[in-house]
C-alpha positions in Angstrom: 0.0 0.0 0.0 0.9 3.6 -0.5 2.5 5.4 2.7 2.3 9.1 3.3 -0.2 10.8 0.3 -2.4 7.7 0.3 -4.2 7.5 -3.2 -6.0 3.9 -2.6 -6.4 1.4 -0.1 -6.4 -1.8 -2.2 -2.7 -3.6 -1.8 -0.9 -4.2 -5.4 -1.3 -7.3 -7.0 1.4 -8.4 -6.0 0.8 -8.9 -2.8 -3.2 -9.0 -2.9 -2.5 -13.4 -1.6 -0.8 -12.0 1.6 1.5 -15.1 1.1 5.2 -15.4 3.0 6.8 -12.1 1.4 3.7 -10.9 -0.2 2.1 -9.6 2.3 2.3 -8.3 6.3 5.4 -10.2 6.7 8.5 -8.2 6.2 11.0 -6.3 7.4 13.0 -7.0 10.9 10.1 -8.1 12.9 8.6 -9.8 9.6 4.8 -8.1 10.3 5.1 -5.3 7.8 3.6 -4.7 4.3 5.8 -5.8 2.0 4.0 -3.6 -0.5 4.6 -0.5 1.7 5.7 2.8 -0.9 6.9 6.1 0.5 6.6 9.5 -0.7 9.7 11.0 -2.1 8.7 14.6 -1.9 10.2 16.1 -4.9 13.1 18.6 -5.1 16.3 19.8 -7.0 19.5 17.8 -5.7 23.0 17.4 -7.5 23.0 13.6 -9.2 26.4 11.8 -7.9 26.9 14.9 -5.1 28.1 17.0 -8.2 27.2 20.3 -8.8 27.8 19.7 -12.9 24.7 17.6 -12.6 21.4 19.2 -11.0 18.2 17.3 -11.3 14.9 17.9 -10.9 12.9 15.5 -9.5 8.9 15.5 -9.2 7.4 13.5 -5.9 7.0 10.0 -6.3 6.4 6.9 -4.5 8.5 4.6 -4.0 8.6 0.9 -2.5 10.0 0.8 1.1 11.1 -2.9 0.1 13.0 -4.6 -3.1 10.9 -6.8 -4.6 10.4 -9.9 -2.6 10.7 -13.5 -4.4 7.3 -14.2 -3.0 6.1 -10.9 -5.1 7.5 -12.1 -7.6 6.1 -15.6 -7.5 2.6 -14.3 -7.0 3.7 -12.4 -10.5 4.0 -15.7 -12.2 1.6 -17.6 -10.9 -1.0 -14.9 -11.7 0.2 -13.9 -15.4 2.7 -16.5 -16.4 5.3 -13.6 -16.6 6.5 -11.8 -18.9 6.5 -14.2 -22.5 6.8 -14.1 -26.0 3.8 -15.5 -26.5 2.1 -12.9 -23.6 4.2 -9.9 -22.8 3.5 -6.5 -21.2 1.5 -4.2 -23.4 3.0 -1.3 -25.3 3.6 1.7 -23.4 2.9 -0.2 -19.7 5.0 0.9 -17.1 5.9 4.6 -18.2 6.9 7.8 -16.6 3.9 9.9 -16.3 6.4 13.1 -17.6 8.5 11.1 -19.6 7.0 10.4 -23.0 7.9 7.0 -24.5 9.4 5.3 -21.4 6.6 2.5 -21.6 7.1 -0.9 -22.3 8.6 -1.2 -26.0 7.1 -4.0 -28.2 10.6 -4.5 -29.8 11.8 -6.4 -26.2 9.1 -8.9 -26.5 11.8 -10.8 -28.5 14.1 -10.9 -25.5 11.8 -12.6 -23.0 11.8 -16.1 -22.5 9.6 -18.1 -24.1 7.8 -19.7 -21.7 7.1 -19.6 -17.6 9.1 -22.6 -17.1 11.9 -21.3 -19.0 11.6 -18.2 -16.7 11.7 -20.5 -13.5 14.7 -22.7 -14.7 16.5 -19.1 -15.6 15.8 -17.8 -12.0 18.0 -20.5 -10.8 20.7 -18.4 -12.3 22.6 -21.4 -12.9 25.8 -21.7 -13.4 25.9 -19.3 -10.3 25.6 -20.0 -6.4 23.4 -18.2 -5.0 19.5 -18.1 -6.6 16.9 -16.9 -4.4 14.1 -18.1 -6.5 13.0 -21.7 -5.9 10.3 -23.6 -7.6 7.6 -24.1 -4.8 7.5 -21.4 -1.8 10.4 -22.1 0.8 12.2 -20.1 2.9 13.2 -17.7 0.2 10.1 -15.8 0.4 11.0 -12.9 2.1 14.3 -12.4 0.2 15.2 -10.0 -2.7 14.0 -11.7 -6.1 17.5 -12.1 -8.0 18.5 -13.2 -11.3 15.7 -12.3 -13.2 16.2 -9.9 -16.6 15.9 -6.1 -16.8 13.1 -6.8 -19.0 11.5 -9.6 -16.5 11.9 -6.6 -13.3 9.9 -3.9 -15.6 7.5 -6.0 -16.5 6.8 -6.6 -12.3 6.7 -3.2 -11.8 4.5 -2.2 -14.4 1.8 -4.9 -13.7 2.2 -4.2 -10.0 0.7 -0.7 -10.8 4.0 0.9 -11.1 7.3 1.5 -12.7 11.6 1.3 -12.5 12.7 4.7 -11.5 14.8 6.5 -13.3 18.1 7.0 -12.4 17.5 10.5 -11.1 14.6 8.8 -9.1 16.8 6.7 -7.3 19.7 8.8 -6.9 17.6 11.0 -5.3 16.0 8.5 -2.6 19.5 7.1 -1.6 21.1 10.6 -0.9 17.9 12.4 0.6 17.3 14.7 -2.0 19.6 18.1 -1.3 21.0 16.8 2.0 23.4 15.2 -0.4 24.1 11.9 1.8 27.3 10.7 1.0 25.3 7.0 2.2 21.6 6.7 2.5 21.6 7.3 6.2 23.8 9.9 6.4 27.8 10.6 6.3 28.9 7.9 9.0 31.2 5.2 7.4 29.1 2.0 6.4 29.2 -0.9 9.1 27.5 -4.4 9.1 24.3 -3.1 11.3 23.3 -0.2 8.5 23.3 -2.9 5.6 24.5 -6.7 3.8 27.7 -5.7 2.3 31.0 -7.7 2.0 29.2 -10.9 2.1 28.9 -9.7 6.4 25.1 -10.1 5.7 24.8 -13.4 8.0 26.8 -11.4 10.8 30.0 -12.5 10.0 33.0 -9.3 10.2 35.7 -11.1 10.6 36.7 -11.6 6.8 38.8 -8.7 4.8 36.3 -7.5 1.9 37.8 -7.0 -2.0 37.1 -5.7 -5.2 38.9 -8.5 -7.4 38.5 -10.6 -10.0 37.9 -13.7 -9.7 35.0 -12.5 -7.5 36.5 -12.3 -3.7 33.0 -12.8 -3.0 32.9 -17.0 -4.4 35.5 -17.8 -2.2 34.0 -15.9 1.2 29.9 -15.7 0.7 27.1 -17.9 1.9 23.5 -18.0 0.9 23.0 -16.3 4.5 24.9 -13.0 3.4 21.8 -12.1 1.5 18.7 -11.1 4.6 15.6 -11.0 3.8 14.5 -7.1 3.0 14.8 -4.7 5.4 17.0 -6.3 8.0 18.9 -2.8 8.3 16.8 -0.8 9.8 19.6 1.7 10.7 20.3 2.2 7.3 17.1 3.5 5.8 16.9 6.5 3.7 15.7 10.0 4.4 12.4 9.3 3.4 12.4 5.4 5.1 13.1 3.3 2.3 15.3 0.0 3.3 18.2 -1.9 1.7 18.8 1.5 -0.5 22.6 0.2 -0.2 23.5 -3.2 0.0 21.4 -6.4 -0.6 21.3 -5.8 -4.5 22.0 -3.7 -6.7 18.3 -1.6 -7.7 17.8 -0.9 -11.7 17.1 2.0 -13.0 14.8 2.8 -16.3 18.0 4.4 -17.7 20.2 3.2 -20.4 24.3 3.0 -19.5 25.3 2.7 -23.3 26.4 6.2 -23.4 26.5 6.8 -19.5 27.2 10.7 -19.7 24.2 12.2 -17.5 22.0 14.3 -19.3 21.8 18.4 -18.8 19.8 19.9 -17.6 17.4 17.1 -16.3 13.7 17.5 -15.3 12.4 14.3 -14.4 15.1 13.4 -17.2 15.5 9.3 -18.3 18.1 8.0 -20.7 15.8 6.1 -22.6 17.3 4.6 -25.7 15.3 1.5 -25.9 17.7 -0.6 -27.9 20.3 -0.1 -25.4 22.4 -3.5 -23.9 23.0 -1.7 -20.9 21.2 -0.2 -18.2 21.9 1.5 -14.5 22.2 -0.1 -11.5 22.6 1.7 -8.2 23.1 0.9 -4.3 25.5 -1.4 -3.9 24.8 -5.0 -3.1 25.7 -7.9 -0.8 29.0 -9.1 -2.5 30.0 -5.7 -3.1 32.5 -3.3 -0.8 32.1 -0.2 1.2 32.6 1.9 -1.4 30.1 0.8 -3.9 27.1 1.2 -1.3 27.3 5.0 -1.5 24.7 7.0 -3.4 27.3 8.5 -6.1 28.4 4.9 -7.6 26.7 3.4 -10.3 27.2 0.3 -12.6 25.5 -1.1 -15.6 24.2 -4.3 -16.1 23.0 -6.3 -19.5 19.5 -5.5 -20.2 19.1 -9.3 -20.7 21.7 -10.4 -18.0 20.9 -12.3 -15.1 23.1 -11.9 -11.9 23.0 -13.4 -8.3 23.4 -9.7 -7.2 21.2 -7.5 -8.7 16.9 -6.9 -8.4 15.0 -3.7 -8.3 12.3 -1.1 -6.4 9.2 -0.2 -8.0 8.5 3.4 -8.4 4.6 4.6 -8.5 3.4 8.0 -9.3 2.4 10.1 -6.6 -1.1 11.2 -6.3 -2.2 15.0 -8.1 -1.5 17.7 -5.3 
């Protein structure tokens, strides 16, 4: 349901069962609405703490939690997902001020082409650490991972809302023009404000890298990702969880050409035939320095990876 500026008291769909994850059953004590979206009140704010890059950003709404694997499941189990055969209709899931920043019909040959060939690509095989599993488990309450761009827009939109933009998001995660340096504020990142460095299972002890090969495969568990909103002492200005750490959170923007655009009014780089898109906040693999609001990294539009899943955006109701 919608937080502060309530528009409607029906839940989304996705979380209209009330199943594990889907419903009143997240967050640290696991009793809140996993559905919950916050007003961003909108503002101007400099994008990556820059002054070269202002940004105007009208209010929005946007979920308190990543999306859940039990959202997700009710997704498919409702629609089948996001097909060849049934995909999202042109033009779902746009900006309200951004013209043609709907669902393209060109992407419908990028999705899978079935719903079991979405479930056995949620395993994220070859990979380690899937949240998805095929009948409800413990999982439930857990970021949905390794599921497409493409798959995560096509949530959102049929949930009633939309990715964010870039803008959007940078905006949450650094309180508008308070600037944070982290979601929460300036003080250095530690385990209790969010799952980084594979320290999401309590575990400090290890060093934490940025290598490759991944530091991460040698030091993670299926434990360093927590179910959403296990850091409550990291929440953002305007309450959202997890805005650094547990997964990286896509953006509607594409990261072909990653320049940021100026001047920027509720500004999206759209480019629809892009391979690349934005990803911000960090994730639970990832080091200290990747959780704050000023990095970003793209990801394959198609790509699935153990590390990354998304927040819906809604629109926020006329003043």
């Amino acid at each position: 349901m919608l937080g502060s500026g309530q528009a409607r008291e029906d839940p989304p769909p996705s979380c209209a069962g009330g199943a594990p994850g889907a419903g009143d059953s997240c967050g640290l004590s696991h009793g809140d609405d996993c559905c919950a979206s916050l007003l961003v009140p909108g503002g101007t704010f400099n994008r990556l703490n820059d002054p070269r890059y202002p940004a105007t950003v009208s209010s929005f709404h946007l979920d308190k939690y990543l999306v859940t694997v039990g959202r997700f499941r009710r997704y498919l189990e409702e629609t089948g997902g996001p097909t060849q055969a049934s995909p999202p209709r042109a033009g779902a899931g746009a900006h309200p001020r951004i013209p043609g920043s709907g669902w393209d019909p060109a992407w419908n040959a990028m999705l899978a082409a079935s719903t079991d060939a979405i479930h056995q690509a949620l395993r994220c095989d070859p990979y380690v650490w899937p949240t998805w599993t095929d009948a409800p488990a413990a999982n439930e309450d857990k970021p949905i991972v390794c599921a497409t761009w493409l798959e995560l827009f096509a949530f959102c939109a049929w949930d009633g809302g939309r990715l964010p933009t870039q803008a959007e998001m940078n905006y949450a995660a650094a309180g508008g023009d308070e600037q944070r340096r982290y979601p929460w504020g300036s003080s250095h990142i530690t385990p209790e404000d969010a799952a980084f460095c594979c320290q999401g299972d309590g575990s400090t002890s290890l060093p934490c890298e940025d290598s490759f090969p991944p530091w991460s495969l040698l030091h993670c568990t299926t434990d360093d990702l927590a179910p959403v909103g296990s850091f409550p002492r990291g929440a953002g200005r305007w309450g959202q969880l997890d805005l650094a750490g547990e997964a990286y959170k896509v953006t509607r923007d594409a990261a072909d050409d990653d320049r940021l655009l100026v001047p920027c009014a509720d500004c999206s780089r759209l480019d629809n035939g892009s391979v690349l898109r934005v990803a911000h906040g960090g994730s639970f693999v990832a080091s200290g320095i990747r959780q704050t609001t000023t990095y970003r990294a793209p990801y394959e539009t198609n790509g699935r990876h153990y590390y990354v899943s998304a927040m819906c955006a809604r629109d926020a109701p006329a003043p």
